[in-house]
BAKOL-663126 format. One record per residue (C-alpha): x, y, z. Coordinates in steps of 0.001 Angstrom, whole numbers. Layout:
      c1      c2      c3
       X       Y       Z
...
% end
This chain:
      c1      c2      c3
  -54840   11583   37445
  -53975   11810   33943
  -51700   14991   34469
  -50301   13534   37176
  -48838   11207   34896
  -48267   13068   32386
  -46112   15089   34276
  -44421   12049   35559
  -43349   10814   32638
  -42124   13941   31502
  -39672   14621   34106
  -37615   11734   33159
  -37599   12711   29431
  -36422   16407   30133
  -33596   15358   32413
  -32280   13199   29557
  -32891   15975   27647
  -31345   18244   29870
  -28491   16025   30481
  -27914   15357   26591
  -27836   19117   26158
  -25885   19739   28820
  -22901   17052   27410
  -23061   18556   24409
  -22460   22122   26111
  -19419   20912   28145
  -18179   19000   24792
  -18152   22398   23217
  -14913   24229   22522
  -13285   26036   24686
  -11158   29550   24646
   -7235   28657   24692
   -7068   31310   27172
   -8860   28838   29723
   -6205   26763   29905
   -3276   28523   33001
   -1316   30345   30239
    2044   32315   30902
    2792   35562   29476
    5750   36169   27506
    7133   39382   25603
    5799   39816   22135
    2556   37995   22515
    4131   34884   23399
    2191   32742   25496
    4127   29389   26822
    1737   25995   28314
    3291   24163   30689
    3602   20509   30867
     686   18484   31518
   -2459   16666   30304
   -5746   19596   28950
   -8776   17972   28076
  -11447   18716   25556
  -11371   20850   22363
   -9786   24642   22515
   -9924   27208   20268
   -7498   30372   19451
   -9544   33321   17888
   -7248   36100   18606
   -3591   36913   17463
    -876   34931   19196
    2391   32815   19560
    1074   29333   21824
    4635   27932   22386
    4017   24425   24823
    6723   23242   27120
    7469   19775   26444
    4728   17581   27661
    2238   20031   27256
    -412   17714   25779
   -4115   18544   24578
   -6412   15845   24954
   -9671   15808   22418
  -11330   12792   24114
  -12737   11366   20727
  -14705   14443   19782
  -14216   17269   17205
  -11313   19928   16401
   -8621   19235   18594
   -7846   22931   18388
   -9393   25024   15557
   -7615   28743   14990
  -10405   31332   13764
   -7590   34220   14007
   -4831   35085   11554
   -1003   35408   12249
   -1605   32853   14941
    1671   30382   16137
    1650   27028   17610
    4554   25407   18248
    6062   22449   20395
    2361   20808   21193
    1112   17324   21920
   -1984   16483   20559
   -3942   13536   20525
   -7413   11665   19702
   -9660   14342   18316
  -12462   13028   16412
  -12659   10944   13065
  -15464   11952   11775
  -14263   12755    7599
  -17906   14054    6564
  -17291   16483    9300
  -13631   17233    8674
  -12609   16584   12323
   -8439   17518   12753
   -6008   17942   15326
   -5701   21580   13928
   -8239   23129   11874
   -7759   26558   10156
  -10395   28367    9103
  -10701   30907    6183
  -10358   33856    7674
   -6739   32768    9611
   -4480   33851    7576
    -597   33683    7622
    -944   30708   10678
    2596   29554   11515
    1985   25420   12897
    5491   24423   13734
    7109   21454   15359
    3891   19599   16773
    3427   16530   17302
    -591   15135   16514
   -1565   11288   16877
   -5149    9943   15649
   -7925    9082   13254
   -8884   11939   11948
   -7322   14828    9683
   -4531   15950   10825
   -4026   19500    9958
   -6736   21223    8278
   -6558   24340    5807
   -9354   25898    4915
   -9385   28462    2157
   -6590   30164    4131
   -3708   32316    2821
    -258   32213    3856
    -199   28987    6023
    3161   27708    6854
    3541   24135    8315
    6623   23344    9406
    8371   20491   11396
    5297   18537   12110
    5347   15099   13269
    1703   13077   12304
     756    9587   12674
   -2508    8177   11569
   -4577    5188   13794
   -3330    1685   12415
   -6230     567   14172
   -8463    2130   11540
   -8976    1011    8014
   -6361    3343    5609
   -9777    4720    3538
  -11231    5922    6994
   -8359    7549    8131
   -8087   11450    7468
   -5682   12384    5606
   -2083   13884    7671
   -1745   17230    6074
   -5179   18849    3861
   -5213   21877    2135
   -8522   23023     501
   -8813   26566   -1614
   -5411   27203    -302
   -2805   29763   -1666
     513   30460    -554
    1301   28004    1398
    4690   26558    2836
    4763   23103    3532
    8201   21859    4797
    9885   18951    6084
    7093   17581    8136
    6744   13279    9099
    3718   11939    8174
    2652    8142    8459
    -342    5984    8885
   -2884    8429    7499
   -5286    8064    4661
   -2618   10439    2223
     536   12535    3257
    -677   15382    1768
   -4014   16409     -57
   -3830   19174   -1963
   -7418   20145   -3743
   -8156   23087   -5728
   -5124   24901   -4429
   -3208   27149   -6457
     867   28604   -5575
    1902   26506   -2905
    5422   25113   -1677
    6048   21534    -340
    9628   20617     186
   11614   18312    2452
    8882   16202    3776
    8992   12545    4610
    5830   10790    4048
    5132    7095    5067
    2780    3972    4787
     -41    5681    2872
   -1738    5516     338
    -952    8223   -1348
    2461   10252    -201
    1469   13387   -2367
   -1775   14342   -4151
   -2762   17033   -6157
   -6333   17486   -7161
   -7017   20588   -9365
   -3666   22492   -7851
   -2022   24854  -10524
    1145   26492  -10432
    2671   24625   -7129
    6427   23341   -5883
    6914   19570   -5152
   10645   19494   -3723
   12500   17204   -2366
   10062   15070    -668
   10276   11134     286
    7982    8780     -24
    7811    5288    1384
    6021    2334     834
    2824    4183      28
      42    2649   -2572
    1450    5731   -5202
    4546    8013   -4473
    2868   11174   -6218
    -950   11033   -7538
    -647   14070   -9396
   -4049   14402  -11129
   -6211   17479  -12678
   -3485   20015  -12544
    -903   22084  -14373
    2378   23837  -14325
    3520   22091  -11476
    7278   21916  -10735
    7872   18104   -9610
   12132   17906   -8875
   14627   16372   -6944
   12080   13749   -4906
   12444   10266   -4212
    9984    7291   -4654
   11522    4319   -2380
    9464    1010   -2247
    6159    1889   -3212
    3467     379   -4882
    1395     487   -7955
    2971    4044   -9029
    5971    5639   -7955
    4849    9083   -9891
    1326    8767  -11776
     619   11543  -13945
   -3210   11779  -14921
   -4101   14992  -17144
   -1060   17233  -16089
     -67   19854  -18935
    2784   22345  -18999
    4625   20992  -15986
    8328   19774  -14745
    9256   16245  -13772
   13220   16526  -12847
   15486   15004  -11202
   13675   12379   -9282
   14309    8999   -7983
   12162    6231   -8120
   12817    2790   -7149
   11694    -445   -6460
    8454     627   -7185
    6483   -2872   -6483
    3463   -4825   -8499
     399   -5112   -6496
   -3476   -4174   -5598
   -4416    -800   -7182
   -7569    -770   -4864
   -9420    2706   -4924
   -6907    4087   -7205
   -8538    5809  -10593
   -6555    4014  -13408
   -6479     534  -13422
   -3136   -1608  -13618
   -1157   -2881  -11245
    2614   -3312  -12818
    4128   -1461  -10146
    5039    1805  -12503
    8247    4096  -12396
    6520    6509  -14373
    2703    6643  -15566
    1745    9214  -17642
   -1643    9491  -19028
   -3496   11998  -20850
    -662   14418  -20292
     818   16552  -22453
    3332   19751  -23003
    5279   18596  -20103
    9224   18422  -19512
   10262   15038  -17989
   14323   15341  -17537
   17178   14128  -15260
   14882   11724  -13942
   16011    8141  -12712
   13691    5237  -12870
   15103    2027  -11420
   14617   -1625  -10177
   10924   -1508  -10869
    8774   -3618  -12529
    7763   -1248  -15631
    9794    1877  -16309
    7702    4274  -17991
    4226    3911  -19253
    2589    6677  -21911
   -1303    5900  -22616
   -4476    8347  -23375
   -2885   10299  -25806
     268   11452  -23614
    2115   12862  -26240
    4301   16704  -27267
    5963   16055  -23388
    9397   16499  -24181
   11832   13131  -22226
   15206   13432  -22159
   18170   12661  -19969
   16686   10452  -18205
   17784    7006  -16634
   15922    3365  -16881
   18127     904  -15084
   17387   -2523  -14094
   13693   -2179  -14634
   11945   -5405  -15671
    9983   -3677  -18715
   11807    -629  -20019
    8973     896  -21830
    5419     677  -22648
    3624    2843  -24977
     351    2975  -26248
    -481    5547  -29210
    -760    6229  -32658
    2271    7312  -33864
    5914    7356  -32918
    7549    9604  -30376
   11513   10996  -30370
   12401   10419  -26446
   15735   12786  -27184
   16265   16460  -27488
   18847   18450  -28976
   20661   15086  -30211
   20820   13891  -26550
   18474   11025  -25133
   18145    8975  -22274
   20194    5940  -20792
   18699    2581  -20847
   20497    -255  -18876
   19605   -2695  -21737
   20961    -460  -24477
   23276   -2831  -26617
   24896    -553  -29218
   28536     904  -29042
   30072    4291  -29115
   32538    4158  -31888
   33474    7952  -31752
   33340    8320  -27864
   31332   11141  -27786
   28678    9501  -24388
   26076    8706  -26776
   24962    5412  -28670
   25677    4890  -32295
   22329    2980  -32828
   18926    4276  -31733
   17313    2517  -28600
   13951    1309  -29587
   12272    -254  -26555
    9099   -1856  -27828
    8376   -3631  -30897
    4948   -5411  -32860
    5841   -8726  -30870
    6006   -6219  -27043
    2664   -5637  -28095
    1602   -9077  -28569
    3089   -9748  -25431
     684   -6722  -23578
   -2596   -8174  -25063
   -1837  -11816  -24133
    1084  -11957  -21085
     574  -15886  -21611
    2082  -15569  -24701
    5611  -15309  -22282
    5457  -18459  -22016
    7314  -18355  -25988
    9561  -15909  -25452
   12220  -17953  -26426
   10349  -19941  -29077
   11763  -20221  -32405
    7912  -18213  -33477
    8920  -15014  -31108
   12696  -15058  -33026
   10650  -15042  -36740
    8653  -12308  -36161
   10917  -10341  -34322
   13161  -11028  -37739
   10567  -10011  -39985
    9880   -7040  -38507
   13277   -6040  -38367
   13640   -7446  -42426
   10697   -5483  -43622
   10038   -2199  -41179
    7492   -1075  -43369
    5092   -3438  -41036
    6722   -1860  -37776
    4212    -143  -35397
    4188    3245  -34061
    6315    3321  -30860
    9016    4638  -29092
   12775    6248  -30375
   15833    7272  -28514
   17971    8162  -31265
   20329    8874  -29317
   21360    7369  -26355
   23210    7736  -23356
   26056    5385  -22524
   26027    6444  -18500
   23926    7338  -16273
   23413   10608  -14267
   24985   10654  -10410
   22175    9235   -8146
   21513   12531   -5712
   21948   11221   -1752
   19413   11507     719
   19236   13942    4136
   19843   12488    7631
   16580   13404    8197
   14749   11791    5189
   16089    8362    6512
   13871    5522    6483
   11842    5433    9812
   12692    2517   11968
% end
């Protein structure tokens, strides 16, 4: 009597048990080479249109070319597709809702460690999770790529649109990424390429965690929480990007040494919420540069923002020159211990609020530009103290410290400045703001 219900309530139990293993069996991923593949020359293998369910992966060498809607449905779960083989191409594919879980690194694409030189070109990938994935791989190029992110989903659980992990050599190059977590994520990557790409509502459009020696050109960012985190690294080469409308920081540098910062753009860079962000202050920052040092900051152009450049943390030996600061509410502010020369070679910077003369003609100012003074300072400790600005008090001790500059504080010197700015560079067709 007793086994006999034992044995009842046991068969119950191993069919759910059965049936639970079973799910996670047909959830499991699949060979691309299920899926009714045609054979091309060269290893080319094209996917005709329609709607593949489930998770696939490609772990032999191949060119996947999909025919326009060709689309690979994840159903919630996993990898969309995760590549295990090197010199593997997919190009031209659809895919959409693979899972978001972060702890478990889910992504449209995932590349593992051993693919190397995998060519992901001209896809198009909508949903919570990562995007594209790079593991520890060599040689990756992505290229093309069009990613959105779930606006359904809180930004900090959103993956991030393009990750690169342990990463060298890779090319990434005028791909679309918005509504993700950050554009791109590069961590511990060292000798990598990322030009042309036009990165959207995020929170951060570019960040570099522990990356040496890597290429940041001519990128866009939009409306993101910072244009370019750039934290942890070194001899990066930061030139000819734009910064249009974000918050917070339009490029934050935090402990970057022996790097390039030329010819960028940043604008309109707005005041608001630093929320997760690692340094505090929310002035809406051109420029941030703290604890750097040894770097090269030149041709830059900070404008219409709310603070033009801030130095802090011992940021100091960078070398700033030929810049331009126009139209930003604050010019400068600098917080050290002893003055810094912002000009090199007897040529500095141009400040829209620069009120000397040129006498001799020669595109430089007669009188040296110095942006902050003992009363700026004042003004940083207590902002209610703006409230005087035009107070006969404020005029006095901006006097005296003119009168007597014996009591003047360490600070800030263009000694020579520019009277003109540098030509703003244009923008691409294809680096347009996104309706």
């Amino acid at each position: 009597m007793l086994r006999s219900q034992a044995i009842s309530t046991f068969q119950p139990l191993a069919a759910l048990l059965l049936a639970l293993f079973c799910g996670v069996a047909e959830a499991a991923p699949q060979p691309i080479t299920t899926l009714p593949l045609e054979a091309e020359e060269g290893n080319r293998w094209r996917l005709p249109a329609g709607e593949y369910t489930g998770q696939f992966i490609i772990d032999q060498s191949m060119k996947l070319l999909c025919e326009p809607g060709a689309v690979l449905q994840a159903q919630g779960e996993g990898n969309g597709l995760l590549i295990e083989a090197s010199d593997v191409t997919v190009e031209g594919c659809t895919l959409l809702d693979w899972g978001r879980d972060l702890t478990a690194m889910n992504a449209a694409i995932f590349v593992q460690p051993k693919a190397q030189r995998v060519v992901i070109r001209d896809n198009q990938l909508r949903g919570a999770g990562f995007g594209v994935w790079v593991d520890g791989s060599k040689d990756v190029s992505l290229i093309g790529n069009r990613i959105e992110g779930d606006t359904s989903t809180r930004s900090q659980d959103r993956g991030n649109g393009i990750h690169l992990y342990a990463v060298s050599g890779a090319r990434i190059i005028d791909n679309q990424v918005r509504h993700t977590r950050d554009g791109i994520y590069i961590d511990t990557s060292n000798g990598n390429h990322i030009e042309g790409n036009v990165l959207e509502d995020l929170r951060y459009g570019v960040h570099y965690m522990f990356a040496n020696d890597n290429s940041v050109i001519g990128n866009v960012t939009r409306r993101t929480r910072t244009g370019y985190a750039l934290m942890q690294s070194r001899k990066l080469e930061v030139i000819g990007n734009r910064s249009e409308g974000d918050e917070n920081y339009g490029i934050l540098m935090n402990y970057i040494t022996y790097s390039t910062i030329r010819d960028n753009v940043v604008s309109d860079v707005r005041s608001g919420s630093t929320g997760d962000s690692m340094i505090s202050g929310a002035e809406g920052k051109a420029l941030f540069i703290y604890n750097s040092l040894f770097n090269t900051i030149e041709g830059n152009r900070f404008e219409k923002s709310a603070l033009g450049i801030h130095l802090t943390a011992g940021s100091e030996d960078n070398r700033i020159a030929g810049n331009a600061f126009i139209g930003n509410q604050q010019q400068v502010k600098y917080v050290a211990t002893r003055t810094q020369e912002w000009s090199i070679d007897g040529r500095g910077n141009y400040w829209s609020d620069y009120l000397g003369w040129d006498r001799n003609n020669d595109g430089l100012g007669d009188l040296a530009y110095e942006p902050n003074d003992n009363v700026d300072r004042v003004l940083w400790l207590y902002p209610q103290v703006r409230l005087l600005m035009n107070s006969p008090s404020i005029e006095v001790l901006r006097w005296v410290q003119r009168a007597f500059p014996v009591i003047k504080s360490p600070g800030v010197q263009d000694s020579h400045p520019l009277m003109q700015p540098p030509t703003e560079p244009s923008i691409s067709k294809t680096q347009e703001p996104t309706p």
